[in-house]
C-alpha positions as CSV (number, residue, x, y, z in Angstrom):
1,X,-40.6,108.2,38.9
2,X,-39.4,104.9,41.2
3,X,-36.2,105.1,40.0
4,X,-36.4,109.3,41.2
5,X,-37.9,108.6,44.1
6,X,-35.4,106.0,45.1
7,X,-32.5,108.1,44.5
8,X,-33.4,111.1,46.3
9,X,-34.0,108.6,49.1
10,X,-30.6,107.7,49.7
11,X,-28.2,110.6,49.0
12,X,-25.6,109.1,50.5
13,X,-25.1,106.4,47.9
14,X,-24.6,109.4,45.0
15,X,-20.9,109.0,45.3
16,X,-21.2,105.4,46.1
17,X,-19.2,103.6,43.4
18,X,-20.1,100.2,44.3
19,X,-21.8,98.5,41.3
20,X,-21.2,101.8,38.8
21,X,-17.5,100.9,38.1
22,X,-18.4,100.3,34.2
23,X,-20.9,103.6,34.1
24,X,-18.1,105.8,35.4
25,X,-15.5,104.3,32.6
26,X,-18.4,104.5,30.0
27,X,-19.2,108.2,31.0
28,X,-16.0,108.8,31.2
29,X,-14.8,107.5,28.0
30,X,-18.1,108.7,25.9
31,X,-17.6,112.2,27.2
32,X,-13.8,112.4,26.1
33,X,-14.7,111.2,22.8
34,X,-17.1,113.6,22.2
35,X,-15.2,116.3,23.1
36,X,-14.3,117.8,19.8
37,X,-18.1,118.1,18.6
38,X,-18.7,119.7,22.1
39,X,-15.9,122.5,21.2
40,X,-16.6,122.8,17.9
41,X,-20.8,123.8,19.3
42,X,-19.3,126.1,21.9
43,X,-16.9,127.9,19.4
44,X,-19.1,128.6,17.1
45,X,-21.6,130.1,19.8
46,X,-18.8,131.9,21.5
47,X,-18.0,133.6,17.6
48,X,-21.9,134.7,17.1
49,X,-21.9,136.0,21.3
50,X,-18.8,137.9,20.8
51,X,-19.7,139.7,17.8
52,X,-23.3,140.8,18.5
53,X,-22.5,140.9,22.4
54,X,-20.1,142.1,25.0
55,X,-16.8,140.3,23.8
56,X,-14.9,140.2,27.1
57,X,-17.7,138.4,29.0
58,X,-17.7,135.9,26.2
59,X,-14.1,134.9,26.6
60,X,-14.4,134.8,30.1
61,X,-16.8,132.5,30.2
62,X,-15.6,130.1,27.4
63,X,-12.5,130.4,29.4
64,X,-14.0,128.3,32.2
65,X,-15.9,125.8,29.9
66,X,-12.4,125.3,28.1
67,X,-10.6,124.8,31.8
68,X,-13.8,122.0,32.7
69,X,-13.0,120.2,29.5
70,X,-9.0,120.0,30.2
71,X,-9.9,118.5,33.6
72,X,-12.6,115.8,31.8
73,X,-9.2,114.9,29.8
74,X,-6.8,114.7,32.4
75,X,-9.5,113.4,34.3
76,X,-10.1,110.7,31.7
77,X,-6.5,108.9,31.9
78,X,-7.3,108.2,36.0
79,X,-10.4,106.7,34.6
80,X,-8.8,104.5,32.5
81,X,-6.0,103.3,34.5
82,X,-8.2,102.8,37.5
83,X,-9.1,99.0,37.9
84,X,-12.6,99.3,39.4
85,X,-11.5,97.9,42.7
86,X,-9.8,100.7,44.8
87,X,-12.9,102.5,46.2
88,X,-11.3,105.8,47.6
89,X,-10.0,106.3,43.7
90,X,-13.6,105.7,42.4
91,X,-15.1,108.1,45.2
92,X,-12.2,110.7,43.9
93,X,-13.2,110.0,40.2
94,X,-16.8,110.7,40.9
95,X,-16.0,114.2,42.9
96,X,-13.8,115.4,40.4
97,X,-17.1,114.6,37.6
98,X,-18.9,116.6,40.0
99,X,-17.1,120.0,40.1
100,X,-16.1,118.8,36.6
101,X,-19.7,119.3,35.9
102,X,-20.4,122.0,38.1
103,X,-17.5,124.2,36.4
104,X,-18.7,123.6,33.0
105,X,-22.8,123.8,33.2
106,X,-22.0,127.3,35.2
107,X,-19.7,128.2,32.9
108,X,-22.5,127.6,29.7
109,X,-25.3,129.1,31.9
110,X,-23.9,132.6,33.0
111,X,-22.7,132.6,29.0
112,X,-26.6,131.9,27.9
113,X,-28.0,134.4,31.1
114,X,-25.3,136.8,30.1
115,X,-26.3,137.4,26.4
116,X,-30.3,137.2,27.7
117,X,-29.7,139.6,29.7
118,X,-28.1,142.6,27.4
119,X,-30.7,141.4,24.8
120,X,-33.3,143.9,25.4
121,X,-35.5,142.9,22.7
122,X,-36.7,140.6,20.2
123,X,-37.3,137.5,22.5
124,X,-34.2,135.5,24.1
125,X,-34.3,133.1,21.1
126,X,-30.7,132.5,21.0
127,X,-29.2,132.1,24.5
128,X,-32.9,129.8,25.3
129,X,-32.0,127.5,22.2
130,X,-28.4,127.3,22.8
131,X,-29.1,126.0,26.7
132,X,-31.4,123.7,25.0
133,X,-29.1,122.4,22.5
134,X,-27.0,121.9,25.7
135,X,-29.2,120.1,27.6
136,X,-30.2,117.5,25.0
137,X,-26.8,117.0,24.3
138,X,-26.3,116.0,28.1
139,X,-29.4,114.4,28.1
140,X,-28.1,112.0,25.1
141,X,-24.4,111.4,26.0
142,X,-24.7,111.4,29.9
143,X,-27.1,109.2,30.5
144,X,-24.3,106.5,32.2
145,X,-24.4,108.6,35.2
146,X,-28.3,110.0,36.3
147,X,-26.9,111.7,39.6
148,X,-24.9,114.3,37.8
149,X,-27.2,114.0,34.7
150,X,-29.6,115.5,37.1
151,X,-26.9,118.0,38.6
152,X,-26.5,119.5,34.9
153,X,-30.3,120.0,34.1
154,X,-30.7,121.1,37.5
155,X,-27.8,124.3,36.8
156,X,-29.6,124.3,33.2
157,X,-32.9,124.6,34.2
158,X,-32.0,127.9,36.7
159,X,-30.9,129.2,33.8
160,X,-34.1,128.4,31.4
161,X,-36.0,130.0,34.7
162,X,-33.8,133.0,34.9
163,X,-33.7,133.8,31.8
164,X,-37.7,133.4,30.8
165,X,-38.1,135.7,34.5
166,X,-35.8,138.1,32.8
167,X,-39.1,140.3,30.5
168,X,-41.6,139.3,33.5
169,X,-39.6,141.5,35.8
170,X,-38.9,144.0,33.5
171,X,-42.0,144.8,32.1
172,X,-44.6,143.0,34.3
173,X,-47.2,142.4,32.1
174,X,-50.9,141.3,32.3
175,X,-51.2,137.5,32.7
176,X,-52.9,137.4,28.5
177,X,-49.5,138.8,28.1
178,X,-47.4,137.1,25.0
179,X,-44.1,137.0,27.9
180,X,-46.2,135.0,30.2
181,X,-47.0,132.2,27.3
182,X,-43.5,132.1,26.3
183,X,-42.4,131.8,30.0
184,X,-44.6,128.8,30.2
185,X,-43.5,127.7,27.2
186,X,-40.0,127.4,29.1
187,X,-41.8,125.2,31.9
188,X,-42.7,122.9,29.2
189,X,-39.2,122.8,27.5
190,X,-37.9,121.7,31.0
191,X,-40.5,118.9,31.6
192,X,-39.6,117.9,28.1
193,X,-35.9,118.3,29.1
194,X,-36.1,115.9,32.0
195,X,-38.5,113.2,30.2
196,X,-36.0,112.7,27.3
197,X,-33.1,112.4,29.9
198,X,-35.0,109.7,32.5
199,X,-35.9,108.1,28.6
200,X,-32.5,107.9,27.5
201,X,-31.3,106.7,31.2
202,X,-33.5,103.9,31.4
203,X,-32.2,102.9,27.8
204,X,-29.0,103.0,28.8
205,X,-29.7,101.2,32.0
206,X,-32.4,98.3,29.8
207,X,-28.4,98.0,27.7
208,X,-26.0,98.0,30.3
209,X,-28.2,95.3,32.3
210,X,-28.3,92.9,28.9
211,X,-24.9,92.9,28.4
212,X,-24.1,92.1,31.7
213,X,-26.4,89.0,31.6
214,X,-24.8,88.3,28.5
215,X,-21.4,88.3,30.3
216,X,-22.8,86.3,32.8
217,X,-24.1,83.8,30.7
218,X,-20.9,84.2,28.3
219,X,-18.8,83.2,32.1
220,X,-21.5,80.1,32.5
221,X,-21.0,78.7,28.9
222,X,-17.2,79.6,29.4
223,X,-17.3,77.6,32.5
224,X,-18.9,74.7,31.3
225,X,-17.2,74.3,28.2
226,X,-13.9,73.9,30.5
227,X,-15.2,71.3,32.2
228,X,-16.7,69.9,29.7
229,X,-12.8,70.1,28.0
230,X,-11.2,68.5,30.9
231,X,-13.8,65.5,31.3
232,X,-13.2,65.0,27.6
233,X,-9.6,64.6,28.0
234,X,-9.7,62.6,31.3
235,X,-12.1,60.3,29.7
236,X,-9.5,60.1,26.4
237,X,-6.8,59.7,28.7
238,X,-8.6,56.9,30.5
239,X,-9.9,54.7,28.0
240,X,-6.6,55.2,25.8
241,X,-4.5,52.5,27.9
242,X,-7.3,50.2,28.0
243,X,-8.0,50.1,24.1
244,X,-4.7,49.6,22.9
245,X,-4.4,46.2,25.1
246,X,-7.8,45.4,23.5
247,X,-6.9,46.1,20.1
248,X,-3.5,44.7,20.4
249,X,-5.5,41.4,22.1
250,X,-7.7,41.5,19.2
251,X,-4.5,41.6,16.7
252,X,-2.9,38.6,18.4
253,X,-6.3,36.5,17.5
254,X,-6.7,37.7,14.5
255,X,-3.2,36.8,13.4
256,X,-3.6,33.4,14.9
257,X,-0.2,33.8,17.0
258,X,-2.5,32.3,20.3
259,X,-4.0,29.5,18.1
260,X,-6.3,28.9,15.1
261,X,-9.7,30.9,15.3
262,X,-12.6,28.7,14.3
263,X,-14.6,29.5,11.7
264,X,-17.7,30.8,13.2
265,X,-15.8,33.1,15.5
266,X,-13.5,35.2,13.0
267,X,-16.5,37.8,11.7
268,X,-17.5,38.5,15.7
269,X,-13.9,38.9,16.3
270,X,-13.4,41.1,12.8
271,X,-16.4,43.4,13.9
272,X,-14.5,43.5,17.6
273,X,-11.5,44.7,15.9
274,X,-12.9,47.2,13.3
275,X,-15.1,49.0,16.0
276,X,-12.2,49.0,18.9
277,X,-10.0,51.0,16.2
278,X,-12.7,53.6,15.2
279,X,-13.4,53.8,18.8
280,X,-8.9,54.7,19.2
281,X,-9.4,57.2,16.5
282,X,-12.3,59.0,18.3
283,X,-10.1,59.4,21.1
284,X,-6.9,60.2,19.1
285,X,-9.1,62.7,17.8
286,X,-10.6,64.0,21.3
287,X,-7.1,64.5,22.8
288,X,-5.9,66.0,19.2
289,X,-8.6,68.7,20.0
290,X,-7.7,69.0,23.7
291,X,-4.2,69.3,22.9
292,X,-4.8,72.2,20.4
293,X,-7.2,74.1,22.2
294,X,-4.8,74.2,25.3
295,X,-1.8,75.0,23.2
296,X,0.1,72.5,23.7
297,X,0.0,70.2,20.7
298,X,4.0,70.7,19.2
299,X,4.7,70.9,14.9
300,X,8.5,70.0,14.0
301,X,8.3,72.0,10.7
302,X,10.6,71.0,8.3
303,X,10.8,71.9,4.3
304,X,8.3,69.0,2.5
305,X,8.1,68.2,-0.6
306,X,4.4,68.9,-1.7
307,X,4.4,66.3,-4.3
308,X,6.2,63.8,-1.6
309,X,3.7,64.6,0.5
310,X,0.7,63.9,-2.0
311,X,2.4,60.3,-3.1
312,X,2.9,59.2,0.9
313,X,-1.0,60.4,1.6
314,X,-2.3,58.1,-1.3
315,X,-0.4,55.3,-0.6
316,X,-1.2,55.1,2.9
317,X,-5.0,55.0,2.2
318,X,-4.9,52.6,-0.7
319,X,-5.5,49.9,1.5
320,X,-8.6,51.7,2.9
321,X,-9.6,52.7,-0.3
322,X,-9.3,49.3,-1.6
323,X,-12.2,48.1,1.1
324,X,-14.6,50.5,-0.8
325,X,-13.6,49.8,-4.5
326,X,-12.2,52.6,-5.2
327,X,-9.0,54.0,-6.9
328,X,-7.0,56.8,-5.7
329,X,-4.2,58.4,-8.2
330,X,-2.5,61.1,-8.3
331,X,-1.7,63.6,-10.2
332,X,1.4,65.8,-9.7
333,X,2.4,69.5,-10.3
334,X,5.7,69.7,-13.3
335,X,7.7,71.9,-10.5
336,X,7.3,70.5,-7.7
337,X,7.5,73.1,-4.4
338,X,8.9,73.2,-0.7
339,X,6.5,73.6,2.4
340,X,7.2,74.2,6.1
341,X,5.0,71.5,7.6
342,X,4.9,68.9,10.2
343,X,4.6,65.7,8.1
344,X,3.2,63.6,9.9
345,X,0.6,66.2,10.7
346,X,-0.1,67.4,7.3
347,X,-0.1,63.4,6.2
348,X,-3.1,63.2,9.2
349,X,-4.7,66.7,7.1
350,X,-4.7,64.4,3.7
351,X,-5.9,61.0,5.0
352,X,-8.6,62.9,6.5
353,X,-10.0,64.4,3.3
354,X,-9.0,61.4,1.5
355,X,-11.1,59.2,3.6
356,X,-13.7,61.7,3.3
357,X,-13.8,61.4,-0.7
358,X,-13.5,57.6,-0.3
359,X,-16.3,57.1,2.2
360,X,-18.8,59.4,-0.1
361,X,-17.7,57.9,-3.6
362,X,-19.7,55.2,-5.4
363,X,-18.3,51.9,-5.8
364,X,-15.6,51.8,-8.5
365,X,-15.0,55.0,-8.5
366,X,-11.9,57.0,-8.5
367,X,-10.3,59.7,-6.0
368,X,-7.9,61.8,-7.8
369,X,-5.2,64.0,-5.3
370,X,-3.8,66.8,-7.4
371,X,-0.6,69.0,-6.7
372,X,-0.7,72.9,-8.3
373,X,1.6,75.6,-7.9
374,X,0.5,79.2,-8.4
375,X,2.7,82.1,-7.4
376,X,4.1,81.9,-4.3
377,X,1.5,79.5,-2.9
378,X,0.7,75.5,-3.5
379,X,-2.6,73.6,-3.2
380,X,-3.3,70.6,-3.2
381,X,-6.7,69.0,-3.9
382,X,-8.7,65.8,-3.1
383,X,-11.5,65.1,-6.2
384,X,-13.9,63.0,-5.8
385,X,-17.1,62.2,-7.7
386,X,-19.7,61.8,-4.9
387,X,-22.9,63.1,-4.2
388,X,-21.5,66.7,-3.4
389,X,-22.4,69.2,-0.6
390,X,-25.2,71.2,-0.7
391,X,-25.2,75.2,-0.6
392,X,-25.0,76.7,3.6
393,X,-23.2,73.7,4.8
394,X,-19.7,75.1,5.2
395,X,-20.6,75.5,9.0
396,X,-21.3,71.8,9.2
397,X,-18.3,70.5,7.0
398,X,-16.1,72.6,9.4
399,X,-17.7,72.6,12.7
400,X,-17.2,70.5,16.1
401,X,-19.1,67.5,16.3
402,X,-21.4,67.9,13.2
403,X,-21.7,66.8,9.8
404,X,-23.8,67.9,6.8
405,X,-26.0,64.4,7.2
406,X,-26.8,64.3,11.1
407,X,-29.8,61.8,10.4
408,X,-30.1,58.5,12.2
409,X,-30.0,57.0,8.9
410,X,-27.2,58.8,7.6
411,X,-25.2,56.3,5.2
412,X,-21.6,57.6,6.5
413,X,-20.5,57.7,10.4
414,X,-18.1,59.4,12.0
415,X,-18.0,61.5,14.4
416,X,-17.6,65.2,13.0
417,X,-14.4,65.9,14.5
418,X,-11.6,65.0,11.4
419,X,-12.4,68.3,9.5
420,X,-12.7,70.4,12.4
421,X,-9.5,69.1,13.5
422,X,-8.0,69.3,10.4
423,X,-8.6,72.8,9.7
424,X,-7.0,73.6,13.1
425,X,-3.5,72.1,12.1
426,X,-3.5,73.7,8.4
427,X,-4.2,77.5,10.3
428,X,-1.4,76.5,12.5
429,X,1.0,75.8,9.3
430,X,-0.6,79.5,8.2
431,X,-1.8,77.8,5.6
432,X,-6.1,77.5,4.0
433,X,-8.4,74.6,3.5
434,X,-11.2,75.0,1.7
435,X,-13.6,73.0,-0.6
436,X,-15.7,73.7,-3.7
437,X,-18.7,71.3,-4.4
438,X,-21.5,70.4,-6.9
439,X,-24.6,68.2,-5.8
440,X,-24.6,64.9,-8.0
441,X,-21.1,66.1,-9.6
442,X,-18.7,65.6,-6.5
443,X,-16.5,67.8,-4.4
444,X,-12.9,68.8,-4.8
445,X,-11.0,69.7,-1.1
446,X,-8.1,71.5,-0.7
447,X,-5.7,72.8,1.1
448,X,-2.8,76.2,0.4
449,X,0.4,76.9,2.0
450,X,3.0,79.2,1.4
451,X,6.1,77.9,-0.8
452,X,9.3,78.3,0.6
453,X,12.0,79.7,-1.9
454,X,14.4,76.9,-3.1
455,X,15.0,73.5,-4.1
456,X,11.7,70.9,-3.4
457,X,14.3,68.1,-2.4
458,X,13.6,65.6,0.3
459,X,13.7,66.7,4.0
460,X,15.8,64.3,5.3
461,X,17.6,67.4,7.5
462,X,17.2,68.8,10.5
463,X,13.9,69.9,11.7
464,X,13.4,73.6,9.8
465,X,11.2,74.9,12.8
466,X,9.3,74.0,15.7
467,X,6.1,75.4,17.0
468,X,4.0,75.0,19.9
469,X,0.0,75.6,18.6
């Protein structure tokens, strides 16, 4: 009743569209979808008029609901072209829905009076139930829009009135007569009328009034994650310069080129070292992200040799593998196949899952990379024999900033960014990565691409393509 009361208080705002640009476009669009269903109800109640009633007056008047729905359409491209800005377009929108409305709840209430009144018997079942058919129907699917809900049920409810008047003035009967209870019966219909339509109204209001705090709060996060994006790269950018004089300082010592180290010195310096380089990979890997999220990281694809590529991958990590006692071979598909890749890219892809399998293998174990071809498509596989992934973690293998062991006492570090970024790159070559996994068997990564048709030689040509992510 607040809601009523406050907008019969300011009748002025009823063709205000400031604020309602989204409930015009949603009534709008909702009531040109519906359109078929609408035709299809009035048809068929035009058919059942026509033959038990005065034809011509049936045709007449589904005539003008006919005319009302070609105006909704034409009336529905406006809508959708309109930008929500231009105020003397949204104040023409909401005049045209209101002779659109007043056309077509006219046109269905002199058809529903009409048949009332030359049925001179038997109750005025039919034209009563068809104007409540309508009138839940408007109550259901016009809810966007109380103001010309309101106008509808308004023209609806003369005719309920009208119509239930029609025996009382004919035969004006005692008040115990059966014609008064079924007039009241219509005063009830009406109150039940207008309670399902301010129910359906406030529902639609309780929905539109969530999603736009969800669009709000979509905007914050939105927001925040692009600053949080830009202090990540100025921050990468930053300490980038600063580390590689570090590390290359570090180098210097460790290679004795500014004199001998003494003894005691050489682990500090060795821990210096190790932790500057993981700390240059963290921000390789930061501006890696940055650079693929704001489309500018470029891949030179050229044809690759898959098997090439699986040989270079292993042999750049045996050193590293070698640190944690373990093996990694290779084992290589008969016909070997072509790729479109970015090598150096695709050799980042590898060395990520194969220091992946390395880091979660025993000591003295082995990491086995294996080529297959299949089709038109190529895999190839990192095994190792770990301690496997549990079940539900896929979101955690492959997400930003997160790993499937996020304890403080987790025996691996890192900092949850190589997959994530990895799986970015392999999209951007079209391509899949994927893993299968056993807990206390080990866990076999992989990654598909399409082959290219011909010879898997060496790409010592041209570049093949090149693509901006």
């Amino acid at each position: 009743m607040t809601f009523l009361q406050a907008l019969f208080a300011s009748p002025r705002r009823w063709f205000s569209v400031h604020g309602r640009e989204q409930k015009i476009k949603d009534y709008i669009a909702l009531s040109n979808q519906l359109i078929w269903k609408r035709q299809a109800s009035f048809l068929a109640a035009a058919i059942l008029a026509a033959f038990y009633f005065d034809p011509s007056s049936v045709v007449l008047c589904y005539a003008f609901v006919v005319f009302s729905e070609i105006l909704d359409l034409r009336l529905g491209s406006v809508a959708a072209n309109w930008d929500g800005r231009n105020r003397a377009v949204g104040r023409a929108i909401l005049w045209r829905i209101t002779i659109n409305t007043l056309i077509s709840a006219t046109a269905i209430s002199i058809f529903s009076v009409n048949m009332a009144i030359q049925q001179t018997s038997g109750g005025h079942f039919t034209p009563l139930f068809l104007l409540f058919s309508a009138s839940v129907f408007a109550a259901m699917h016009n809810s966007q829009m109380i103001g010309i809900l309101l106008l509808r049920l308004g023209i609806y409810g003369i005719a309920f009135l009208t119509i239930a008047l029609l025996d009382v003035m004919r035969e004006l009967p005692a008040f115990s007569s059966p014609i008064w209870l079924e007039f009241f019966t219509v005063i009830f219909v009406l109150y039940f009328l207008c309670d399902i339509s301010i129910k359906f109204n406030q529902g639609y209001r309780e929905r539109y009034q969530q999603l736009r705090r969800i669009e709000q709060e979509h905007a914050r996060a939105k927001a925040a994650l692009e600053i949080k994006t830009r202090f990540l790269a100025t921050v990468s950018h930053e300490l980038r310069t600063p580390l590689t004089s570090i590390i290359g300082s570090l180098e210097l010592i460790n290679g004795n080129r500014l004199g001998a180290v003494p003894d005691n010195l050489k682990p500090a310096i060795t821990i210096a070292a190790r932790n500057a380089r993981r700390l240059a990979d963290l921000v390789e890997d930061l501006l890696d992200m940055q650079k693929i999220e704001a489309g500018e990281m470029v891949f030179d694809l050229h044809p690759i040799s898959v098997n090439t590529l699986a040989i270079e991958a292993a042999e750049s990590i045996a050193g590293y593998a070698s640190n944690f006692g373990i093996v990694v071979e290779t084992d290589l598909c008969a016909q070997d196949a072509l790729i479109a890749g970015d090598r150096k890219r695709l050799i980042q892809v590898m060395n990520n899952m194969l220091s992946n399998a390395i880091k979660f293998s025993e000591k003295g174990g082995t990491v086995t990379v294996q080529v297959e071809t299949f089709g038109q498509r190529t895999r190839v596989s990192v095994h190792d024999h770990g301690q496997g992934i549990p079940d539900g973690a896929r979101e955690s293998v492959f997400g930003r900033f997160t790993q499937v062991d996020s304890s403080d006492i987790r025996k691996v570090g890192g900092t949850g960014l190589g997959l994530n970024i990895s799986k970015l790159i392999v999209e951007q070559h079209g391509g899949l990565i994927d893993y299968t996994s056993e807990l206390g068997v080990g866990s076999t990564f992989f990654v598909e691409f399409d082959r290219l048709i011909g010879d898997a030689d060496t790409d010592d040509g041209g570049p093949y393509l090149s693509q901006v992510a």
